[in-house]
C-alpha positions as CSV (number, residue, x, y, z in Angstrom):
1,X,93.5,90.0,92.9
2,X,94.8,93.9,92.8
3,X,93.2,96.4,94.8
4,X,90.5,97.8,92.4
5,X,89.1,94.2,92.1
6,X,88.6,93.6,95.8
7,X,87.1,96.8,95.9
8,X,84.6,96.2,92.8
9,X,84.3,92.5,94.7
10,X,83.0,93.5,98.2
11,X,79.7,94.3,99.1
12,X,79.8,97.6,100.5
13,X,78.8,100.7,98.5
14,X,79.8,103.6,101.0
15,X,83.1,104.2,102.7
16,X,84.3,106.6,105.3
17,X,87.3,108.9,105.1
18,X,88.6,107.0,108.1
19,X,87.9,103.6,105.8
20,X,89.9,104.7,102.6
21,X,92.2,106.0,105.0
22,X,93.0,102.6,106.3
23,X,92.4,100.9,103.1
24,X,95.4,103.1,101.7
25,X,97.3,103.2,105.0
26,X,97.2,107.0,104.8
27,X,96.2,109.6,107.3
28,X,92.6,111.0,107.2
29,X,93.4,114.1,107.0
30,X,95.3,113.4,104.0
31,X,91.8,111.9,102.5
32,X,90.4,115.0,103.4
33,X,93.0,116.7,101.2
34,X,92.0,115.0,98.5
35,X,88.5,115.8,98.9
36,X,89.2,119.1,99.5
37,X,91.4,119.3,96.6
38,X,88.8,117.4,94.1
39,X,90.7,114.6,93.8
40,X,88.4,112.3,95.5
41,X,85.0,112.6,94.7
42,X,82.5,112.4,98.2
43,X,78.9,113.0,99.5
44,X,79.3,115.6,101.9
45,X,76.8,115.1,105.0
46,X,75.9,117.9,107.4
47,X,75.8,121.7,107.0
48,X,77.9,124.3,105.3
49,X,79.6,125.8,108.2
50,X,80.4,122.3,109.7
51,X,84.3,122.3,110.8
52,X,84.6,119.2,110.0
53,X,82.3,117.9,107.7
54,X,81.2,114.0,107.3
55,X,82.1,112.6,103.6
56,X,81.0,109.6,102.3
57,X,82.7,107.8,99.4
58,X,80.8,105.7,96.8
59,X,82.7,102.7,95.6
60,X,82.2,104.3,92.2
61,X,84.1,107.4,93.6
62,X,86.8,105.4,95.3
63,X,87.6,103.4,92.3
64,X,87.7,106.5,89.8
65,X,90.3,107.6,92.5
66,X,92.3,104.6,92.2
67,X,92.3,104.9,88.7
68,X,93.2,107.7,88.0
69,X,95.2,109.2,90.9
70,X,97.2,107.3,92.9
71,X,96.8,103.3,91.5
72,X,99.9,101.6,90.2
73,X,100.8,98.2,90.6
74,X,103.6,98.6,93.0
75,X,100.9,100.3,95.4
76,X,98.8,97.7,95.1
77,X,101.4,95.0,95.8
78,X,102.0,96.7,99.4
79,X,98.6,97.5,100.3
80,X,97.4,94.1,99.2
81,X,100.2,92.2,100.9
82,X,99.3,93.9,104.8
């Protein structure tokens, strides 16, 4: 099973920053990039002036992400196999 199908397969429909952060073994700061950056779609919780904001990713948003930034099968091979 790759990536995007254990994703579509599990019951949650919110994620973290620090959650995708884990699930891609990346730094969340560097999911906050992304957000930042509109690469990753997110809810953002919590004023405007907030220094550092709350997201919240939809398992819509993470899988458009996965598709169409960063997914390829040699990611999903060493994500999958951790």
């Amino acid at each position: 099973m790759d990536l995007i199908e254990k994703i579509k397969n599990e019951d949650k429909d919110l994620y973290t920053v620090r959650e995708i952060a884990e699930i891609l073994k990346v730094s969340e700061a560097t999911v906050r990039n992304w957000i930042k950056l509109f690469k990753m779609k997110a809810i953002k919780l919590g004023g405007i002036t907030s220094r550092k904001s709350k997201f919240l990713i939809t398992k819509q948003f993470f899988i458009e992400f996965l598709e169409n930034h960063i997914y390829t099968k040699l990611f999903d091979e060493e994500i999958l196999k951790q």
